[in-house]
N, C-alpha and C positions, 0 to 999 in steps of 0.2 A: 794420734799419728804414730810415736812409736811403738804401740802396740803391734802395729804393723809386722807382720811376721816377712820375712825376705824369700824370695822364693829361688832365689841364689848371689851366689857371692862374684861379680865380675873382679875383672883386675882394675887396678887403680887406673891403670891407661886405659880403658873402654869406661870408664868412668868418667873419666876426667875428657875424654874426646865427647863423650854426649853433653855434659854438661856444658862444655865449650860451643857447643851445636846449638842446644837451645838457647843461652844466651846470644848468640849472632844472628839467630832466628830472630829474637824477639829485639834485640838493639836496630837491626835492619828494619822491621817489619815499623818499629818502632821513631824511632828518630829518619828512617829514609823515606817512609811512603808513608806515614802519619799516619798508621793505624792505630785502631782502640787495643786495649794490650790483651783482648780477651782473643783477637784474633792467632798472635803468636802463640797464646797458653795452648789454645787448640790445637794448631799445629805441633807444639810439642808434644802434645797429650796423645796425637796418631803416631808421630814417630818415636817414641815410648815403647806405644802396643807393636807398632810392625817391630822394634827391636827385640819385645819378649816372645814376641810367635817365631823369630830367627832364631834364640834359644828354648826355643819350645816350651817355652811357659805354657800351660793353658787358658786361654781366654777368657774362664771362669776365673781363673785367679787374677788374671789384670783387671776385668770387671768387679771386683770384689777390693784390690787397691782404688780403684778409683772411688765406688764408692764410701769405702773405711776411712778416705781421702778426706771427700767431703763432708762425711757425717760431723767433722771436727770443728768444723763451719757453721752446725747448725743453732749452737747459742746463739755467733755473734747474727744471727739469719733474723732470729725474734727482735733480737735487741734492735735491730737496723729499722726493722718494719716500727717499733714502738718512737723511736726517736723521729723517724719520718712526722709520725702524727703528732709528735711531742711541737716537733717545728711548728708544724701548720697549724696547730691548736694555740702556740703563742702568738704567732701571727696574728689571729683571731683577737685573741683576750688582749693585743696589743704589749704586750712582756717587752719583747724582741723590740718592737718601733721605740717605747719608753727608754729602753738600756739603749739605743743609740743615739737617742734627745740626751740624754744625759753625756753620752761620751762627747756630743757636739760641744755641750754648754762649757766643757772643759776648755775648749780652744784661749787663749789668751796671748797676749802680743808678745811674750816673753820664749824661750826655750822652745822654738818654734818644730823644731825635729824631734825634741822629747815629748813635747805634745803628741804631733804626727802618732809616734810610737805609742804612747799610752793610750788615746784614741780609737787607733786602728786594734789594739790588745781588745780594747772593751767591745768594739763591734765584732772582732772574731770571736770573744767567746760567747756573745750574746746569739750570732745568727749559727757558730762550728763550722764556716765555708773558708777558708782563704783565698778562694780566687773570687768569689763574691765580694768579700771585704774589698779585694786588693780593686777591682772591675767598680766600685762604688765610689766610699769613700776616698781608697786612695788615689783614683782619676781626680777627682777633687782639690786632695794637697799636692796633686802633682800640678795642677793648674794653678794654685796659689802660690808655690813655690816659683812657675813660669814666670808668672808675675809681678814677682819680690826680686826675679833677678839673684835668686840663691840655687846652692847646689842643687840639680834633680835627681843626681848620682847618690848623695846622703839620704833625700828626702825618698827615695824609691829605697831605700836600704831599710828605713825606720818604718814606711807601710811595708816593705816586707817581711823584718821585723815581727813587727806587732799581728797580721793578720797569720803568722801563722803558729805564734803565741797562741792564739785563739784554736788554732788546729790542732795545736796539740793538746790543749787545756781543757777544751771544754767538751762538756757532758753531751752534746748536741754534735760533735764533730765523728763522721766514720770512721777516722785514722785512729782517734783514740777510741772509740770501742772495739776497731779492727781489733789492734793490740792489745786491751787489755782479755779479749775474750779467746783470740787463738793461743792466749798464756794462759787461758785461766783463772784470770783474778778478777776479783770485783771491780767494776768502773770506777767508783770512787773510791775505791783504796788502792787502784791506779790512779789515780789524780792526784790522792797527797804523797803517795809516793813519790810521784815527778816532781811534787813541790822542792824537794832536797837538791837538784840540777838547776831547776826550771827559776827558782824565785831571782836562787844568784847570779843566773845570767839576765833576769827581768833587770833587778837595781842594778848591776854594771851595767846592762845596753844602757839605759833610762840615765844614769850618768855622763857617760860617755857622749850619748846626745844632744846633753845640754850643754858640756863642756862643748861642743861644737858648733852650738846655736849659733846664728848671727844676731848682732844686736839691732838688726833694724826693725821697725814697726811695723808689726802686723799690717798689711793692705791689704785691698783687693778680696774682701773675704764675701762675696757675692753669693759665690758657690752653697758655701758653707750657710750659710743666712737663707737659701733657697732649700736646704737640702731640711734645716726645721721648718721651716715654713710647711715644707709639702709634709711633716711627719704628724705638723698640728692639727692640718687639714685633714685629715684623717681619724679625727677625735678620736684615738684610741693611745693617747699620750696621757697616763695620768697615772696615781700614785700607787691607786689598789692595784693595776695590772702588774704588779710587783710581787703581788703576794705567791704565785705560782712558781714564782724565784727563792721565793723563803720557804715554801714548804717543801721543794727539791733540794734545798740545803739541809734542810734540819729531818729529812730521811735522808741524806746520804752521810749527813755525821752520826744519826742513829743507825747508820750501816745496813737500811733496809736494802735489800734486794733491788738489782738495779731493774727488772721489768715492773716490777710493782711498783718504783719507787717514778719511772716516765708513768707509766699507766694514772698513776694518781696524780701527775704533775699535768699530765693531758684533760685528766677530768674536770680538774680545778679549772685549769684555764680555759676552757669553757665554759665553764659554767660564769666566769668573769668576764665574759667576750660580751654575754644579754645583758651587761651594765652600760653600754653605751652601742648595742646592735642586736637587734636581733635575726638572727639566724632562722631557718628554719630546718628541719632537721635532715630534710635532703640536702641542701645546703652542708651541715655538718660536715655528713658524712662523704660526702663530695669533696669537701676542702682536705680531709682527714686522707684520704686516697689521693684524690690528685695534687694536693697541695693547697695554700691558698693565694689568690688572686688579686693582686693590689690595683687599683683604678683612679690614682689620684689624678693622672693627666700626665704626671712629672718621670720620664723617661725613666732617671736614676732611681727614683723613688720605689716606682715601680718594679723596678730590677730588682731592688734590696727587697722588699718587704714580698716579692711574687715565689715561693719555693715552699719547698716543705711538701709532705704526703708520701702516702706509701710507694707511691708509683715511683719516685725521686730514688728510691733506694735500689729501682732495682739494676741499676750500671754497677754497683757497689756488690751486691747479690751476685751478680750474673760471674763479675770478677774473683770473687770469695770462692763459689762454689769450684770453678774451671782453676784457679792456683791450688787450691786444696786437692784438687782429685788428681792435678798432676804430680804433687808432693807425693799422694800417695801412691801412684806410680814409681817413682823413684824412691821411694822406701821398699814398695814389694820385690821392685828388678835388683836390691841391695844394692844402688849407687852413692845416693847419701853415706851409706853405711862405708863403702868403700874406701871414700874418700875421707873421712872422719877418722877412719881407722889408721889413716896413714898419718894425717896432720894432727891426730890427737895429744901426741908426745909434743908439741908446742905449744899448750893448752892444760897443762896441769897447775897451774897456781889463778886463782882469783882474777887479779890482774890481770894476766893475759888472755883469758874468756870473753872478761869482758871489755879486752882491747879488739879481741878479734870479732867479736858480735859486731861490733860498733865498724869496723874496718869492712866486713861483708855488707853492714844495709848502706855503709858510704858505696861500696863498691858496685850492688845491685843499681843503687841509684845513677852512680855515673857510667856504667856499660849499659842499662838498663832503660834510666830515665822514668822509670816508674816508682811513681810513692808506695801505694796498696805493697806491692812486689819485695818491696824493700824489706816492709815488716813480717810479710806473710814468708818468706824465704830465709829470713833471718832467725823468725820463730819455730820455722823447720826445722834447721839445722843444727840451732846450739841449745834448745831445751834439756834435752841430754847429757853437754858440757857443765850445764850449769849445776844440775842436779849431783852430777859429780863432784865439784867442788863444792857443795854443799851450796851452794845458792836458791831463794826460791823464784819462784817464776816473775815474779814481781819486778825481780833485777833486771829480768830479761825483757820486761814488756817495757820497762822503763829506756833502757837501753836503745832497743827498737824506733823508739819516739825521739828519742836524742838525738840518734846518730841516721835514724833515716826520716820520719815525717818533714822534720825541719831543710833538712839536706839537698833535697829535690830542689828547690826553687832556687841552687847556689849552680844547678845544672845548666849550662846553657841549652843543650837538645835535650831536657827532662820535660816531661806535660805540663808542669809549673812554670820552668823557667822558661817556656816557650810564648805561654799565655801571659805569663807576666810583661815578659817583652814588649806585648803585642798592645796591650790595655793603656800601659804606663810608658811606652817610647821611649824607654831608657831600656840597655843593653844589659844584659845579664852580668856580663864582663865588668860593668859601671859602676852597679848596685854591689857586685859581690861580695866586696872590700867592706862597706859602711853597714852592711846584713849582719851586726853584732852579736844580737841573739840566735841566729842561725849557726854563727859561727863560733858561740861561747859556750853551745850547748851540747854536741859531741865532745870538745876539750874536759866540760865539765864529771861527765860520764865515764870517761878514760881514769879522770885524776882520780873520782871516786872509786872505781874498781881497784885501784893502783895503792892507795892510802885505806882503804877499808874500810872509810865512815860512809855512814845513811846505807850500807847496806844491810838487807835481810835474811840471814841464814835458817835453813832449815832445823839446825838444830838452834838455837837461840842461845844457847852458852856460849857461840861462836862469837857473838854480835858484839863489836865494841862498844 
């Protein structure tokens, strides 16, 4: 993306007036008539072009941004399509059903909201959905909670929380290959890297929850007794459908390659699926593209275990590609550059890099209301910063995930905070407060830039 060559330099005020344009485009388009956000991209991506044809750019060169745009896109394009099938092929082999029989079996009558939270962690990272998570299981503790006569304001905090723990964490979630691939870094040396934000804010929330517990007895846990029932009935609960979890582990501590490392995480689990079903192989290859299809009976059930496939990936595609071609638009008409140029003198120490990274995907997210947008506009704009103060990309993909994957669902008119709302009956406003790892996870990323530890410098004699 900054290869990007400019194909003139505007002033900071025609810069700053477009930019201002396309954000109200897409905040309107967005939070007022509930459009998909691919709709606003587009609309900015025309008024882009008609603004470079009023400075007489050539049309070959806006077409040639656009594309230089998207090319940038095209890793994370493969990785999406492999994770699709990675899903739907655990589905299959039962991986995904097994890790949330386990996350159930944790329930216990004690630390009732740390539970919620630990729980709802294991199913985001098992399925990489948080509004699945949130639309499942935590409809579930939200109804348990109704029932105990305890907070639904804390208890909507801890599934929100935790399922988007699981969004940012796992290997299976778009947001995190979003980020780690428009930066550049391997997936899983994105993922231990957020370990250094991400663990400390896991044991303070997870603290913090219990200290908050109420100490009455578990009741009323129907839901939750329903929810294994319908996972067992499914006979694809059992120990070896594990294994496709260990051999994705032990290539991604061997630092293989992240499409080879889904690729063979897909085969496996297939091949584990003919231990207790057999498939046929159009069958496969149908669940592997469209996903796969749960039929237990059990509404909720069915909802969690029905996703996955190539097809599933391509709203996430369709977004990638139209933010990326518009970034490169505004690389080629030199706006980015513009405006960088002017704010750059605020931006010379570590610290404030990656205070302002962190302050743009808050800020995208709350004019914006878009996750994808957050990271994909954030990784636009301060790769460059970073690299100046010697930082590697890694900071940045981290950062990204901190201060925007998480952030979104603290929005009230964000696509998160909306559907949250909507699933859980509790107010964005309610939850906001008790969302501790939402909200311990940009603080955490601030302090880190600011104090210099767990970060990664290009030169390494940097590194504390």
């Amino acid at each position: 993306m900054f290869r990007i060559h400019a194909k003139m330099n505007p002033s900071f005020l025609e810069a700053f007036i477009l930019i201002f344009l396309i954000i109200s485009i897409m905040t309107v388009c967005i939070a007022i008539f509930d459009a998909v956000p691919h709709m606003p991209i587009l609309i900015a991506i025309l008024l882009l072009i008609a603004y470079g044809l009023y400075k007489k750019i050539p049309y070959k060169d806006l077409e040639n941004g656009l594309t230089q745009g998207a090319s940038a896109g095209l890793s994370a394009i493969f990785i999406f399509f492999f994770i699709g099938t990675l899903i739907s092929s655990w589905m299959m082999s039962g991986t995904i059903p097994t890790l949330i029989y386990l996350g159930f079996e944790t329930i216990t009558p004690h630390f009732f909201y740390a539970v919620v939270f630990i729980v709802t962690c294991i199913v985001g990272i098992a399925i990489g959905s948080s509004l699945t998570t949130t639309a499942t299981v935590g409809v579930a503790f939200i109804g348990m909670a109704n029932a105990m006569d305890i907070s639904l304001a804390i208890t909507a905090g801890a599934i929100v929380s935790g399922a988007f723990f699981g969004d940012k964490m796992s290997p299976l979630s778009d947001t995190c290959n979003l980020s780690s691939t428009i930066m550049g870094v391997d997936l899983f040396e994105h993922i231990k890297n957020m370990c250094w934000t991400t663990i400390p804010a896991l044991i303070l929330s997870a603290i913090i929850y219990a200290i908050l517990s109420p100490s009455k007895v578990l009741q009323n846990t129907h839901k939750i007794n329903t929810f294994k029932e319908g996972l067992l009935s499914t006979n694809m609960v059992h120990w070896y459908t594990l294994i496709p979890l260990l051999v994705l582990m032990i290539m991604a501590i061997k630092k293989v390659p992240a499409i080879i490392t889904l690729a063979t995480g897909t085969l496996i689990a297939i091949l584990i699926s003919y231990f207790h079903h057999q498939y046929g192989f159009s069958e496969v290859l149908s669940n592997l593209f469209n996903g796969y299809t749960s039929h237990t009976g059990i509404k909720d059930i069915d909802s969690l275990l029905s996703r996955g496939g190539i097809n599933s990936m391509m709203f996430t595609v369709g977004l990638v590609i139209l933010a990326l071609s518009m970034g490169g638009l505004l690389f080629t008409l030199g706006i980015i550059q513009s405006v960088l140029s002017r704010i750059e003198k605020l931006f010379k120490s570590v610290g404030s890099v990656i205070t302002g990274a962190a302050f743009t995907a808050i800020g995208i997210n709350t004019l914006i209301g878009e996750q994808y947008l957050s990271i994909l506009l954030t990784g636009q704009a301060f790769q460059a910063q970073f690299q100046r103060v010697g930082l590697k990309n890694k900071n940045l993909a981290r950062v990204a995930e901190d201060a925007g994957t998480v952030v979104n669902p603290l929005v009230p008119w964000s696509v998160c905070g909306i559907f949250i709302t909507k699933v859980l009956t509790v107010s964005t406003w309610a939850y906001f407060p008790f969302a501790f790892f939402c909200l311990l996870s940009p603080i955490l990323t601030i302090l880190a830039g600011w104090t210099g530890k767990t970060l990664t410098y290009i030169d390494e004699k940097q590194q504390n």
